[in-house]
Structure formats: C-alpha cells, structure tokens
N, C-alpha and C positions, 0 to 999 in steps of 0.2 A: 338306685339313685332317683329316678323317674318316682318311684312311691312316695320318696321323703318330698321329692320338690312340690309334689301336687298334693302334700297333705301341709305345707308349711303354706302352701297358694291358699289352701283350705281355712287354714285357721286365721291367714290375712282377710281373709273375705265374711268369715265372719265377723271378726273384729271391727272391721269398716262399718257399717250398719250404726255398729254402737258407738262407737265415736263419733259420726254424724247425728244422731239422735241426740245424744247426748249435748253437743253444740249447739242443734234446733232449741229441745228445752232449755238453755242458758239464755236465745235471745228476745223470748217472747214480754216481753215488757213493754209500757210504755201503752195509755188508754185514755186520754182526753182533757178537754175544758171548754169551755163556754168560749166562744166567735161570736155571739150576738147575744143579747150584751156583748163587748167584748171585754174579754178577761185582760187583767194586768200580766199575765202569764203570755199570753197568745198576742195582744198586742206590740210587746216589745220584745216578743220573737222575731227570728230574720223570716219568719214566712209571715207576722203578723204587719207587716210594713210603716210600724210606729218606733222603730227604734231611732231614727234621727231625731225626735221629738226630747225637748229637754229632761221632760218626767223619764223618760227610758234610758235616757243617755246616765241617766245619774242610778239609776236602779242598775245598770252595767255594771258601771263605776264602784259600786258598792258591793257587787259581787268579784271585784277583783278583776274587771275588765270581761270574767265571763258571760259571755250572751247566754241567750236562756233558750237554746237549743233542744232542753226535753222539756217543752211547753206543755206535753200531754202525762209529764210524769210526777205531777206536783203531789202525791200521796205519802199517808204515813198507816202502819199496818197496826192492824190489833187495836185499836179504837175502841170501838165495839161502842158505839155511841156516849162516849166518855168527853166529848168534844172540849164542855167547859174546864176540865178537868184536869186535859192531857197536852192542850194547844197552847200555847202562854199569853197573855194580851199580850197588843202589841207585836206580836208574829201569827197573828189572824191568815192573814193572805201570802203569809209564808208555807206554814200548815208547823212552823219551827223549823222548819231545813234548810242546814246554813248556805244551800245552795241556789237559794232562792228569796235570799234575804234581802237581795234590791227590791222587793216587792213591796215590804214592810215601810219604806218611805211614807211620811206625813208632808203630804203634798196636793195643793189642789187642781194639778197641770198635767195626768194620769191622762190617757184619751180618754175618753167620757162616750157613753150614747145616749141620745136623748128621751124621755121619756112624758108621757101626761098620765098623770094622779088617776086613776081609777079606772086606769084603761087595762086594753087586755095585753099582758104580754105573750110574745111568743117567745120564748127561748132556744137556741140552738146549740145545742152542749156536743161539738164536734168529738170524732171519736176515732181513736184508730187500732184499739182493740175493743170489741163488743164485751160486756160484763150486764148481768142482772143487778139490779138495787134499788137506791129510794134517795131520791132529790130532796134536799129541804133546802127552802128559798128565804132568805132573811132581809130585811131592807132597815138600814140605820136606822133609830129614830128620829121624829124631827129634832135639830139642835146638835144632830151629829158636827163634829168640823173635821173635814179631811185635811186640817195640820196637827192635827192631834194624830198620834199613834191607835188605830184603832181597837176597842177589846169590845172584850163579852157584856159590856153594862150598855154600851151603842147599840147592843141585839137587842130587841124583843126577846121575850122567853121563849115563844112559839114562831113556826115560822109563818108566813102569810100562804104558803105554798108547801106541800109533800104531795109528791109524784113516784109510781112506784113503778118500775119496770115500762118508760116509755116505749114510743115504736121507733126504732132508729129506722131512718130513710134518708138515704144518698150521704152516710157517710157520718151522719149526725142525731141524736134524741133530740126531739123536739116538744119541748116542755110548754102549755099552757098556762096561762094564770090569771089573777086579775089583778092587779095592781094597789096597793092601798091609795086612799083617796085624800089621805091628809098629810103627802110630804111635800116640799117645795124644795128648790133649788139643787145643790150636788149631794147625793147622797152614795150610798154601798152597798151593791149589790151582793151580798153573799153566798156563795151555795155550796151545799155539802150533799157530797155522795158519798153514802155509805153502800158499800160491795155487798151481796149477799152470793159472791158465786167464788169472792177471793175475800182476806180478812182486810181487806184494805179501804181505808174513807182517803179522799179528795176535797182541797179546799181551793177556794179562788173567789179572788173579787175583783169584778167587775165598776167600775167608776160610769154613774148616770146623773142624769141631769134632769130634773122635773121641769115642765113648762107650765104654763096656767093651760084653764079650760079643758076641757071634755074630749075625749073620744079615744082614737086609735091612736098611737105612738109614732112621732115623724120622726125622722132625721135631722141635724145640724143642716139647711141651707137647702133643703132639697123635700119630697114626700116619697110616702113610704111607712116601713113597718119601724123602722130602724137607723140612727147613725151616728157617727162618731163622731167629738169633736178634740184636737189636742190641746198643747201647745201651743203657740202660733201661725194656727191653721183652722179654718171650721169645716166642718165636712171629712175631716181628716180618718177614711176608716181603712179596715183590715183587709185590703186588695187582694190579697192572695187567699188559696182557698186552703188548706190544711189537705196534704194529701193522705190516704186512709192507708198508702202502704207504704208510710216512712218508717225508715227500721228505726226497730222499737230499741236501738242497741245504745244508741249515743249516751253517753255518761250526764247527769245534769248539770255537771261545773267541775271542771277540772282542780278546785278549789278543794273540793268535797270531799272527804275521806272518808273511806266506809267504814264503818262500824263495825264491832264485832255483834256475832248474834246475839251476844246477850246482852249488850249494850243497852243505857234506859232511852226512854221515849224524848221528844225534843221540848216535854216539860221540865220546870227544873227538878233536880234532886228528889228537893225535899219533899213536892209536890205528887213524884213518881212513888213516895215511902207510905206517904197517906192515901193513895188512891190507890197501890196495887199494880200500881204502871210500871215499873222495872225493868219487864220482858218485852215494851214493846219497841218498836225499831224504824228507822224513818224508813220509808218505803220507795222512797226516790234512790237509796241507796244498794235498792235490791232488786230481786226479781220481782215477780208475785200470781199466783194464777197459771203461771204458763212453766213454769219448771224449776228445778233447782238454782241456788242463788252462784254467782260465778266460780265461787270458792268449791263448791260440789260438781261442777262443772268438768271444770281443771281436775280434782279427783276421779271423775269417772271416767276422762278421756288416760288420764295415766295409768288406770288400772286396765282399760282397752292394750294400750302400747306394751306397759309389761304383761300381758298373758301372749299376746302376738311374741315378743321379744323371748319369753320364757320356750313358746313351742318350736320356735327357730332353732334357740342353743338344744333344745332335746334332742330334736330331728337330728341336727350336727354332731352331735356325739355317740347318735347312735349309727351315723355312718361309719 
C-alpha cells in the first residue's frame, strides 16, 4: 500500500510542473505603445489618465463601454509588412480590431502633444514585454483633417523615421528622430512595429500639434521635451507611469470574441483573397511570442490531469 501511495504522490508531482508551465506559457502576452507622444491607446487607458476627457469617453462608448485595459496589446500577427494591404482605412489606429475600434474616431479633441516642425523628437514607446524589431514613424500630410477617418493616402509612402532594435531603458525604447519641417497645426503621429522576434506588427496613433518656430518640442502650458493637450484642458498628460509588470493576461474587451486560428485578418474578405491574407489573425486576440494561445493551454493542462487521474485508477486496481 505504501508503494502504490508514493508512486501515485510520484506521478502528482510530476504532473504539477507541467500544468504550471503550461499556464506560465498561456500568460505571456501583452508588449507596448507610445506614452510620449502619447498614444490614443495609452491615453484613454485607466493608467493613461485621459479617459474623463470627451475624445476618450466616447472611444469607450464605442467600444461598448469597454475601457481599454490591454493598452499594450494593440497588435495583429502575420503582417509581414503587408500594412497597406492588410489594415483597412479608416481602422488605421485600430490596427482592424473590433476591440479597439473607439480608436478609429474622426475627432479633433484626442489628447494631443505638442510638437515644432523640424525639431528632434524623442519618442518613448513604453514596453512591458521586451521584443526585437523596426519602428517606422509616419506623420500625416499637411492637409490631413482629424474629422475625417484616417487612411493610407494621409501617409507618405516612406516613413520620416525607421529605427531598428532601440535600447529599451527604464521600462521603455526610446526612439530619436527629426521631425519634418513642413507641417503645421494637428496632425498623426503613426508608428508601426514590426516584431522580428514574434510574427507580430503593432499599430498606434498618437494626436500632436505643430507650433511655429524652431528648436526643441515644448509642451502645452509649460517647457520641456513634451506635453499633452485634451479636451477641455491644456497641459492635460499621461500622469501615470505604465508599469513594466502588469500581467500581460487581461483580455482587450470583453466585447471581443476570439477568432478561430484560421480565421482572416481584420482586412476585408475580399481584400484577404487578393493579398494571401487568409491565415492571418488579430493578435490582440492571442497570445504571441511567449507560448501557446489559450485554447492549447486548456489542452495541455487536461492532458496533465488525465494522465495523473489515469496513474491513480491503475495504482487503485492494482491494489
């Protein structure tokens, strides 16, 4: 009796291991966006401290009252720099994922930072899982209007900026650039990260503001590198810092229903038929990088429990 009990302890204890790893790889998700500029993502998150502001409140509203909780999870997988191809106008700053489709708003009351023409930016593209890749930096053209629905004819072809495997410190990559010298007033900051360590690109737009004259980039009301302006507020920015170890679990809108894997990309149809896009899958709705998607998850912890449950009933019958 002693033999069977310390071999059915034996096969619990091994099985333990793998149903915990197994759980680990499920929750590794969830990797970044821009806090300076700030992002329309990260702003009218509950840590980016714009969501009282009317542009956020109604980006809520449109997602079905869900807040935008996975501010760092706004990607879609398998891209493979297919951008204009795969993303749809007009869900530019969504990246097409219905769980972040307050974003897509044609609105000119988004918090803003303010910027001057031909200055240097610094960018801080906050991160809370580390990945390898390549930043491209887009900026409207002049003549953009932020009540129009933004698309791919508002981009330049090129971007003003490609950065490739920045140095993250304290939490964040910190992107340099120069600014062009010939926009004025509000324009859209764009930026896309394409992964070379997961198949996954990143989209977000940042709302800024040109000033006249020369030099270094102030802030709404104040100096500085940077600032925000909203709503019915100037100075209005992103108080809170983005912490580096918020689980990566939180779903990004309870709205969102995940996809099967073989589900097409959040282009349309017909768009996925002509480009080959078919196979690919919004990435907000998965894992990426850090281990199997939930669904593989749940299978490996049930195949842990039946082979524990199977050495139990042997044990038991062979007493």
């Amino acid at each position: 009796m002693t033999a069977y009990r310390t071999a059915t302890a034996a096969a619990v204890a091994l099985a333990a291991p793998l149903l915990l790893t197994t759980w680990a790889a499920g929750t590794a998700s969830a990797h970044g966006a821009p806090t300076s500029p700030v992002s329309r993502v990260y702003a009218c998150s509950p840590e980016g401290g714009s969501q009282g502001t009317a542009a956020c409140r109604a980006a809520i509203a449109a997602n079905g009252g869900a807040p935008f909780t996975a501010w760092d999870n706004l990607r879609v997988g398998g891209v493979n720099g297919r951008d204009r191809s795969v993303i749809p106008d007009g869900k530019l700053c969504s990246g097409g994922l219905p769980a972040y489709k307050g974003l897509d708003l044609a609105r000119a009351d988004f918090p803003a930072t303010r910027l001057t023409p031909g200055a240097s930016l610094n960018m801080k593209y906050s991160s809370t899982i580390a990945h390898t890749g390549t930043f491209k930096l887009y900026l409207t053209k002049q003549g953009y209007s932020p009540t129009r629905p933004l698309t791919w004819s508002d981009l330049p072809e090129k971007p003003f900026a490609t950065v490739t495997d920045p140095a993250l410190v304290g939490g964040a990559y910190r992107i340099r650039a120069t600014l062009p010298s010939d926009r004025t007033g509000r324009q859209m900051l764009f930026t896309i990260w394409q992964n070379s360590s997961t198949t996954d690109t990143y989209y977000s737009c940042s709302d800024v503001v040109f000033s006249g004259g020369s030099g270094a980039s102030k802030p709404a009301g104040s100096t500085g590198t940077s600032g925000t302006t909203g709503s019915g507020s100037t100075g209005t920015s992103a108080k809170k810092s983005p912490s580096a170890t918020r689980s990566a679990t939180t779903a990004p809108s309870p709205k969102a229903s995940s996809p099967a894997a073989d589900s097409p990309s959040p282009a349309a149809s017909s768009a996925a038929v002509q480009t080959g896009t078919a196979d690919l899958t919004p990435a907000a709705e998965r894992t990426s990088g850090g281990g199997p998607a939930l669904p593989l998850v749940a299978g490996g912890a049930g195949a842990a429990l039946l082979f524990t449950a199977g050495v139990a009933v042997v044990l038991r019958r062979r007493q």
